[in-house]
C-alpha positions as semicolon CSV with decimal commas, in nm:
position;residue;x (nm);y (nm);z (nm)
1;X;0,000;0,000;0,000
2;X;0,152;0,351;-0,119
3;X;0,044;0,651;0,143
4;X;0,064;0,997;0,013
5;X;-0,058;1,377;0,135
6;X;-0,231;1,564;-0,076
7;X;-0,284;1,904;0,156
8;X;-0,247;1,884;0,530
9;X;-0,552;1,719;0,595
10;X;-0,568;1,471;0,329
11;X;-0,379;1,160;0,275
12;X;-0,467;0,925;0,005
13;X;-0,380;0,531;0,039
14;X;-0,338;0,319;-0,303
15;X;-0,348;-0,054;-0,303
16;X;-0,048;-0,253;-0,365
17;X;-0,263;-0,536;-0,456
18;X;-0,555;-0,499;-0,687
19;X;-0,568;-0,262;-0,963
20;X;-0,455;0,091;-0,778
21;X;-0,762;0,157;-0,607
22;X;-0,734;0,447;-0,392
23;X;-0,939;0,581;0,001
24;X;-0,897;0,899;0,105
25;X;-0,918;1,054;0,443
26;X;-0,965;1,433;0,591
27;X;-0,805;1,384;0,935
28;X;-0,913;1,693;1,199
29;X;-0,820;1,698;1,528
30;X;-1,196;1,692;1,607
31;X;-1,231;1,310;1,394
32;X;-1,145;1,163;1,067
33;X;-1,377;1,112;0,742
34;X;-1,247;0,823;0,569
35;X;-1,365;0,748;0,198
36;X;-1,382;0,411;0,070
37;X;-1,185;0,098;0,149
38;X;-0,911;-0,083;0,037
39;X;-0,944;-0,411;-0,140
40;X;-0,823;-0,623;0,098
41;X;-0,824;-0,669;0,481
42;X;-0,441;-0,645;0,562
43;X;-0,507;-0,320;0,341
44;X;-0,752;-0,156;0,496
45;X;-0,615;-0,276;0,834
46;X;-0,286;-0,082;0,812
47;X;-0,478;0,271;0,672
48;X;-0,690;0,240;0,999
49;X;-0,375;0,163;1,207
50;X;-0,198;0,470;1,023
51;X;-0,496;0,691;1,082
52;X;-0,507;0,612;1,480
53;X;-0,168;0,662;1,503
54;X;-0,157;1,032;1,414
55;X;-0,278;1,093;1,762
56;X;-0,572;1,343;1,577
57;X;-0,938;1,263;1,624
58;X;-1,104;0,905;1,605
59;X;-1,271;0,777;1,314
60;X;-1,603;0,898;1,279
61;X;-1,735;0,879;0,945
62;X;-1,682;0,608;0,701
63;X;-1,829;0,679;0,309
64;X;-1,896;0,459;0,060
65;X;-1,870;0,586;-0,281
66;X;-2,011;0,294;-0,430
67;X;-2,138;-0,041;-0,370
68;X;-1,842;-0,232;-0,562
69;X;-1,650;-0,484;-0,378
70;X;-1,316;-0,276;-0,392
71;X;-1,436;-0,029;-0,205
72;X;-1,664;-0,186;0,053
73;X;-1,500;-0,486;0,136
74;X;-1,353;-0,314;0,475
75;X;-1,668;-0,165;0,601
76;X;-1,643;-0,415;0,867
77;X;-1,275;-0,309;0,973
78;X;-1,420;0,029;1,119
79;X;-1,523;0,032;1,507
80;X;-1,910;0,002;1,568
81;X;-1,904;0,363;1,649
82;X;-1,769;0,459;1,293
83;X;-2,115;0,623;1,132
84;X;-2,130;0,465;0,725
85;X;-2,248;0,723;0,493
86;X;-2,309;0,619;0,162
87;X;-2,613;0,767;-0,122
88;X;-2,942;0,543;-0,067
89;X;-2,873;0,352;-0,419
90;X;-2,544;0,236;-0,251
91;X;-2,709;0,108;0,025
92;X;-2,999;-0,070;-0,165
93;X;-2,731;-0,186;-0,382
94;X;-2,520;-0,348;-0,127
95;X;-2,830;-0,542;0,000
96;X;-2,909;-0,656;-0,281
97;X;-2,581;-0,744;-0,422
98;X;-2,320;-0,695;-0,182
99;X;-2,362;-1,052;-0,011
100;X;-2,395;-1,265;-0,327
101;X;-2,022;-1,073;-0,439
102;X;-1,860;-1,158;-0,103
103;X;-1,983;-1,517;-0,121
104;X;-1,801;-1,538;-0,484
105;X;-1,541;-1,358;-0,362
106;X;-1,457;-1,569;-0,056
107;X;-1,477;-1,903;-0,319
108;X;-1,220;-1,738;-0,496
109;X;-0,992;-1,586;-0,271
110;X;-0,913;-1,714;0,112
111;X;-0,824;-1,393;0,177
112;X;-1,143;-1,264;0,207
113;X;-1,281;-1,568;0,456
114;X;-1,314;-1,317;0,746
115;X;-1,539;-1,016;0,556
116;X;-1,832;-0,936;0,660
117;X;-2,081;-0,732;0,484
118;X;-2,111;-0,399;0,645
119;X;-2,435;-0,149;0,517
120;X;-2,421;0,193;0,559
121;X;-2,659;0,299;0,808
122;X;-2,661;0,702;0,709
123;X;-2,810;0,764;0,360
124;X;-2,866;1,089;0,166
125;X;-3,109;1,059;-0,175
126;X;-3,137;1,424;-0,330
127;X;-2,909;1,707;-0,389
128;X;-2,587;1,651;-0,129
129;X;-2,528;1,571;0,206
130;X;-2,250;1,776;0,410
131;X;-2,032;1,635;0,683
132;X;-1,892;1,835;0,893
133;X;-1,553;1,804;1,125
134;X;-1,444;2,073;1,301
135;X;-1,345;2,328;1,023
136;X;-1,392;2,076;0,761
137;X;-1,673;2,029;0,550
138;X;-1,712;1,734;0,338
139;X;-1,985;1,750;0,098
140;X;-2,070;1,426;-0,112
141;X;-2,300;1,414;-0,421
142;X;-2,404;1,151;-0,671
143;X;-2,259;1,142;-1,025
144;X;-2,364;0,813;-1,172
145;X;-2,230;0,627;-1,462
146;X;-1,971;0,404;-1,367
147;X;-2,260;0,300;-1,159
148;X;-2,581;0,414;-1,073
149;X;-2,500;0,465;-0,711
150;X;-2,149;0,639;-0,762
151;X;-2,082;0,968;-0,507
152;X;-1,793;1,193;-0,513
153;X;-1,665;1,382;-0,228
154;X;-1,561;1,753;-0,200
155;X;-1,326;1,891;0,077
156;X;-1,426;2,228;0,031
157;X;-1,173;2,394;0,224
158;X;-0,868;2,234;0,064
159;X;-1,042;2,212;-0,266
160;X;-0,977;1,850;-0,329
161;X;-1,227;1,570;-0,483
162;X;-1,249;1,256;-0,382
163;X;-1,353;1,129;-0,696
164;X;-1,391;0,747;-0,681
165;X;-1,460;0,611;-1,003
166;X;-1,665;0,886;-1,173
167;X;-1,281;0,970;-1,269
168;X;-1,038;0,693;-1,313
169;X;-0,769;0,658;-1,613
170;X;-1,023;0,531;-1,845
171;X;-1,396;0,610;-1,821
172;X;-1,550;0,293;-1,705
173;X;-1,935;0,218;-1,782
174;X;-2,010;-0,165;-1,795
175;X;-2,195;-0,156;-1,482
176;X;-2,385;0,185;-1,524
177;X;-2,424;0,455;-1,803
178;X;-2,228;0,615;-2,078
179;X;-2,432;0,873;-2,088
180;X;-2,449;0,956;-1,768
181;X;-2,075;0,894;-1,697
182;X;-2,044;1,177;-1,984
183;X;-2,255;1,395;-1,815
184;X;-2,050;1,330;-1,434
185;X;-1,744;1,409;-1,634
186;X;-1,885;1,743;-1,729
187;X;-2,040;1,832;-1,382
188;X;-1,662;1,739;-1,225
189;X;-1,544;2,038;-1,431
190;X;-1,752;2,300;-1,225
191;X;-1,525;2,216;-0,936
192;X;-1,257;2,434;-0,808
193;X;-0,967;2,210;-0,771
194;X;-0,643;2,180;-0,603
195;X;-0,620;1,817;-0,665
196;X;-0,856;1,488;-0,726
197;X;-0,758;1,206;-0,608
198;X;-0,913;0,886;-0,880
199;X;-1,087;0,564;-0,770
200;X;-0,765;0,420;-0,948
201;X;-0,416;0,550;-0,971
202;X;-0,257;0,869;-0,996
203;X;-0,377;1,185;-0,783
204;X;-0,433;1,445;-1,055
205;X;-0,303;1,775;-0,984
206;X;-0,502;2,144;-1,059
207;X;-0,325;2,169;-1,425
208;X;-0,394;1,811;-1,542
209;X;-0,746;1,769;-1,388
210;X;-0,888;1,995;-1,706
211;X;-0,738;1,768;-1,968
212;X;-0,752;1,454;-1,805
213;X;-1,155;1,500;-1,758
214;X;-1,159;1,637;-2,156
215;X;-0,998;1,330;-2,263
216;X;-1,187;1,106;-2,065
217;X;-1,501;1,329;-2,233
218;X;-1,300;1,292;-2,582
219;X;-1,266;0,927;-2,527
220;X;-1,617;0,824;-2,486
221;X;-1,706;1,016;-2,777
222;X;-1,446;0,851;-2,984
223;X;-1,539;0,518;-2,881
224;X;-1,899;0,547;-2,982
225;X;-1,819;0,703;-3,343
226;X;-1,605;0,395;-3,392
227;X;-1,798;0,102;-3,272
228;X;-2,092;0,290;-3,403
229;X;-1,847;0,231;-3,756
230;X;-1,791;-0,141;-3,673
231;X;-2,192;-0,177;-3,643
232;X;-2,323;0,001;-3,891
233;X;-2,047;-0,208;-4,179
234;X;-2,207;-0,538;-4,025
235;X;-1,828;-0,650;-3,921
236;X;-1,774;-0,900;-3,637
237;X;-1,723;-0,782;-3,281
238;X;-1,328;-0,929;-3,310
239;X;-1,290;-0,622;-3,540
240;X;-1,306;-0,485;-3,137
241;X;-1,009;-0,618;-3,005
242;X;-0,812;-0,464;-3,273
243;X;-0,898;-0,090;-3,119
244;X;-0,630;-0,035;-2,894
245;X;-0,700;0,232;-2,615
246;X;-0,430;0,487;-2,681
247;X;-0,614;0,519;-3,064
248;X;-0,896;0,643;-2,877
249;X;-0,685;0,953;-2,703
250;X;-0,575;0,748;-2,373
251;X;-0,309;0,596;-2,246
252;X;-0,232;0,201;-2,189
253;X;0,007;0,281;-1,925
254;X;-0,215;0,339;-1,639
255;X;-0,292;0,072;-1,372
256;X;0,002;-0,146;-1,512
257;X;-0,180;-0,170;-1,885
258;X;-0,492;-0,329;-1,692
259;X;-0,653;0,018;-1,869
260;X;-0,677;-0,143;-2,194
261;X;-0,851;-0,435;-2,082
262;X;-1,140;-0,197;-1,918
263;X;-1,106;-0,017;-2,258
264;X;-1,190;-0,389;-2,434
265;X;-1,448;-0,407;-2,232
266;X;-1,629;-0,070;-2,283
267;X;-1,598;-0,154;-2,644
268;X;-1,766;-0,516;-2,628
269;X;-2,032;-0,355;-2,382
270;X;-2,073;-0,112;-2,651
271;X;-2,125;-0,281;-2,936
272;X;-2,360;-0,505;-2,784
273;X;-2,564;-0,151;-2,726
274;X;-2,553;-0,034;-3,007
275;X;-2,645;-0,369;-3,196
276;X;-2,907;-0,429;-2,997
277;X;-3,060;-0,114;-3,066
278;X;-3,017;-0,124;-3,418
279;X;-3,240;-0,461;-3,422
280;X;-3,495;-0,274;-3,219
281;X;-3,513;-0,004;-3,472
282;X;-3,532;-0,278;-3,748
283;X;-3,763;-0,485;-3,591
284;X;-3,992;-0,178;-3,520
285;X;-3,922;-0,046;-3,902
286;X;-4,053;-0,426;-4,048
287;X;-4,429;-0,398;-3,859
């Protein structure tokens, strides 16, 4: 696990073992807001054994950005007192979901024999929800597309997002909306940054966080011209494979290349769209 500070309040932790994923905390003398978890316990154990350590506040919020595995498979790490905050999609989608991914997870991986599946038991639906610590204020709101349940997290003193995955390397939609991922990328812009710290990877700093989110932007609307292409000639989705991400404006570097598989799978995800619809308009066309 990699530990960095991004201001004086905020240190960012980055997992060592599965795919860069990053949690955040705003440490105040008067407590600590922690967002997300890290993949896996020993993980997630050490940031909480870091955080105690700097002698600040305790622990008093824990948010979930999303309902993914990734970033909720700590929850239970956190003391009963630690309040879970999370949008009221995450929460629904964790009971819904969240024990049938553990189970898999836990046939997969020994590792994750011990986790139990924590809910969030503070929810917020419309608009945003502050939190407040001392002279910190913490304000989440929902921008959905990687999933439907996805929250971001401003530290509006220090100017820094917490962005999860509505901002990672590549834009990554399989399990929500393209659409609406296009539209989060455009509401992130209205933020005055410092920094934002990604679901994955690098912390972006206040010159690159302009073109990283216009490339992101750029990339979704490149991707959808060209599979759109692939579609409309009638050629077979192995024509996909061929696309390599950094054709499509990004980078394969990222996330030790893992970024071009997410980009495969955008583009598989995306044909199947835009086939699908294309036999709906057919079918409707032919009554």
């Amino acid at each position: 696990m990699r530990r960095e500070r991004v201001s004086d309040d905020i240190y960012v932790f980055t997992s060592g073992l599965y795919a860069q994923v990053t949690a955040s905390a705003v440490v105040h003398r008067d407590g600590i807001v922690v967002m997300d978890t890290l993949p896996f316990p020993e993980e997630t154990r050490a940031m909480i054994d870091f955080l105690n350590s700097l002698g600040k506040g305790p622990i008093k919020y824990l948010i979930n950005s999303h309902w993914h595995a990734d970033h909720t498979f700590g929850n239970y790490l956190f003391d009963d007192d630690v309040q879970l905050v999370s949008h009221k999609k995450c929460h629904d989608n964790l009971l819904a979901y969240g024990q049938h991914a553990l189970d898999e997870a836990k046939i997969n991986n020994p590792e994750f024999e011990e986790v139990e599946l924590r809910i969030p038991d503070i929810i917020f639906e419309d608009g945003t929800m502050v939190l407040h610590i001392g002279n910190k204020s913490v304000e989440l709101k929902r921008m959905p597309g990687h999933t439907d349940d996805q929250t971001v997290a401003f530290v509006r003193e220090d100017k820094v997002l917490l962005a999860a995955d509505a901002m990672m390397p590549v834009p990554y939609f399989v399990a929500g909306d393209r659409h609406q991922m296009r539209a989060s990328l455009q509401a992130l812009l209205e933020y005055p940054l410092e920094s934002m710290v990604q679901g994955h990877g690098e912390v972006l700093l206040r010159g690159e966080i302009p073109k990283a989110i216009d490339a992101s932007i750029a990339y979704l609307d490149t991707i959808e011209e060209k599979v759109r292409q692939v579609v409309e000639r009638g050629q077979p989705r192995s024509v996909l494979d061929q696309l390599l991400i950094d054709e499509c404006g990004l980078s394969r570097i990222p996330l030790n290349g893992l970024v071009q598989e997410l980009h495969r799978i955008n583009l598989h995800a995306l044909y199947d769209e835009l086939v699908q619809k294309e036999e709906t308009f057919d079918n409707v066309m032919a009554q």
